[in-house]
C-alpha positions as CSV (number, residue, x, y, z in Angstrom):
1,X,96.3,81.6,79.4
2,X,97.9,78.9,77.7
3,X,95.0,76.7,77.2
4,X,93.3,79.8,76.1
5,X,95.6,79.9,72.6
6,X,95.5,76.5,72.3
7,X,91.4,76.6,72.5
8,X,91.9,79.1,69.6
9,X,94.1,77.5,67.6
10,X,92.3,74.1,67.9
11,X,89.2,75.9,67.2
12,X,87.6,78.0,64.1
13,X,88.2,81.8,66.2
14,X,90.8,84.1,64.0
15,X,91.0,86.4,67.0
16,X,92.9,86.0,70.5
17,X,93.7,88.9,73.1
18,X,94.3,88.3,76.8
19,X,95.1,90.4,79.9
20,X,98.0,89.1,82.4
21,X,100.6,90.0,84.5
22,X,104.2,89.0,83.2
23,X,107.2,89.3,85.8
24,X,110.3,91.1,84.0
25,X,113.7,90.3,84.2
26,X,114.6,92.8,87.2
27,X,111.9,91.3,88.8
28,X,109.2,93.6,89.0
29,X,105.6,93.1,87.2
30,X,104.0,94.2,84.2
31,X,100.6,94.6,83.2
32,X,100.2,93.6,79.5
33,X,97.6,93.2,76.8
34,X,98.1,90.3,74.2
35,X,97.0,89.6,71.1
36,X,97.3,87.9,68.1
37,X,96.0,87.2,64.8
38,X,95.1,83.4,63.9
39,X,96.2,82.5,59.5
40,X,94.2,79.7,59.0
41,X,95.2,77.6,55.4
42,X,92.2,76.1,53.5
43,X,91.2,73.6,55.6
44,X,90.6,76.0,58.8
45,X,93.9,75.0,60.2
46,X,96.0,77.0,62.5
47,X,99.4,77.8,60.7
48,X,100.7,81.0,61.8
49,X,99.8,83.5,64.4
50,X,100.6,87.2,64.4
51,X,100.6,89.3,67.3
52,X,101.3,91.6,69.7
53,X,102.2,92.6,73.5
54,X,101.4,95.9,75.0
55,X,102.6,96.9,78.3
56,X,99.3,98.4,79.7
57,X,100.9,98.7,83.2
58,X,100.6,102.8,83.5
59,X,96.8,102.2,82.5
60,X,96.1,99.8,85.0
61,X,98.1,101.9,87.7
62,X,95.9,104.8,86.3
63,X,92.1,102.7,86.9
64,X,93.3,101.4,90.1
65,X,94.0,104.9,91.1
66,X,90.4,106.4,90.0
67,X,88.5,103.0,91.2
68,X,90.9,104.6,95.1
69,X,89.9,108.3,94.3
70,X,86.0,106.8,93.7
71,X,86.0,105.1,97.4
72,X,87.4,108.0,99.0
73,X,84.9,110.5,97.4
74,X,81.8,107.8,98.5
75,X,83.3,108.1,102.2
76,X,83.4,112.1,101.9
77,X,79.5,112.4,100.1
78,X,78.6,110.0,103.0
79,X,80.0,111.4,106.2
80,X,78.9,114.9,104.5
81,X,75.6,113.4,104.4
82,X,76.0,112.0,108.2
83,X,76.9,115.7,109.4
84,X,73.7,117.2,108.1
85,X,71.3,114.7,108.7
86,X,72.6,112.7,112.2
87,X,72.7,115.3,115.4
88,X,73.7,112.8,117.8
89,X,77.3,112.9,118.0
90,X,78.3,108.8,119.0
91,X,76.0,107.9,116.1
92,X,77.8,110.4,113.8
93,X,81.2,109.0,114.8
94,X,80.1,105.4,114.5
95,X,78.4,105.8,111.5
96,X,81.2,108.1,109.7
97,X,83.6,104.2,110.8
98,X,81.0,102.1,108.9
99,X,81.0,104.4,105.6
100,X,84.9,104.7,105.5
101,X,85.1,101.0,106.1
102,X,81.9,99.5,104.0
103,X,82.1,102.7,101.1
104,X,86.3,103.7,101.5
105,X,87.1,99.4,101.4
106,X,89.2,100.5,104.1
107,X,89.6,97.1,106.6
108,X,90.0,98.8,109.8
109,X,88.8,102.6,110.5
110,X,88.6,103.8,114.7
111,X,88.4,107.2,115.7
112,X,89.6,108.4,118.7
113,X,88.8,111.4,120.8
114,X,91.4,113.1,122.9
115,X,91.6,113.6,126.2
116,X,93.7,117.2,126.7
117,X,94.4,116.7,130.7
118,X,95.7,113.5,130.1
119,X,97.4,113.5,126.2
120,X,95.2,109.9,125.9
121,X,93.3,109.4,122.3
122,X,90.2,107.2,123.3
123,X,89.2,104.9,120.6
124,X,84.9,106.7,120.4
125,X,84.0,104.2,117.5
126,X,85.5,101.7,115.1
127,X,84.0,99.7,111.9
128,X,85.5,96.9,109.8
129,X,87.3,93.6,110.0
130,X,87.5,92.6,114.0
131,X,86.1,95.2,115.3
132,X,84.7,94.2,118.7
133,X,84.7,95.6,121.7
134,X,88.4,95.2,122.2
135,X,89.2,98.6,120.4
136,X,87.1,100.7,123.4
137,X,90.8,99.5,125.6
138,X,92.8,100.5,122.9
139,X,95.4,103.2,124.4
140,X,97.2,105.7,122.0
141,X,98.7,109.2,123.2
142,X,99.6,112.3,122.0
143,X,102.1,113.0,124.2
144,X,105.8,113.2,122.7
145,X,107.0,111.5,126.1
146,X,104.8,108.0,125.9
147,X,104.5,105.0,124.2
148,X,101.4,104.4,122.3
């Protein structure tokens, strides 16, 4: 960002703005816009810059949360999709794990199915980042008496 207003001082532009994160003095993180306004004397150079920050944190918080809500609603069209048009159920369930991790940008999606004699869940199909066959030997219960 720095060599950014320098390029614009040094240069002709009368314009900057940039986007960045700036960490406040509790710690946290703020989103901010900044801009500025380049007074140029007769020759073209740089002698005074006016400007201005704007703390654009709730916006960005607000696109991050639309650009989530957007994902989600791809996974539901999908799987809605996948129930109408796929009859065989192990391709349903695998294919409903591929559109919630490839569409919903979720890393890691398994369903399980459960077994009522036992209280097992048995992992039926999984999709995203190392899913390989270890997730079929994956054991989860339902039980409020076991680990898992």
């Amino acid at each position: 960002m720095v060599d950014d207003i320098h390029a614009v001082i040094d240069g002709t532009e009368k314009y900057w703005s940039a986007e960045y994160r700036f960490m406040r003095r509790d710690g946290s993180y703020a989103d901010i816009f900044d801009r500025g306004h380049i007074i140029r004397d007769a020759k073209g150079k740089a002698t005074r810059m006016i400007g201005a920050m704007q703390d654009i944190t709730k916006r960005k918080q607000s696109e991050e949360r639309i650009k989530r809500l957007n994902r989600l609603y791809a996974v539901l069209s999908g799987i809605n999709t996948l129930i109408v048009r796929v009859r065989d159920r192990q391709q349903m369930l695998e294919q409903a794990c591929r559109i919630a991790a490839d569409e919903g940008g979720f890393g890691m999606v398994w369903i399980g199915l459960l077994d009522r004699a036992s209280g097992m869940v048995k992992p039926a199909a999984w999709a995203g980042f190392g899913s390989d066959d270890e997730w079929g030997s994956i054991n989860a219960s339902a039980r409020d008496d076991a680990e898992g």
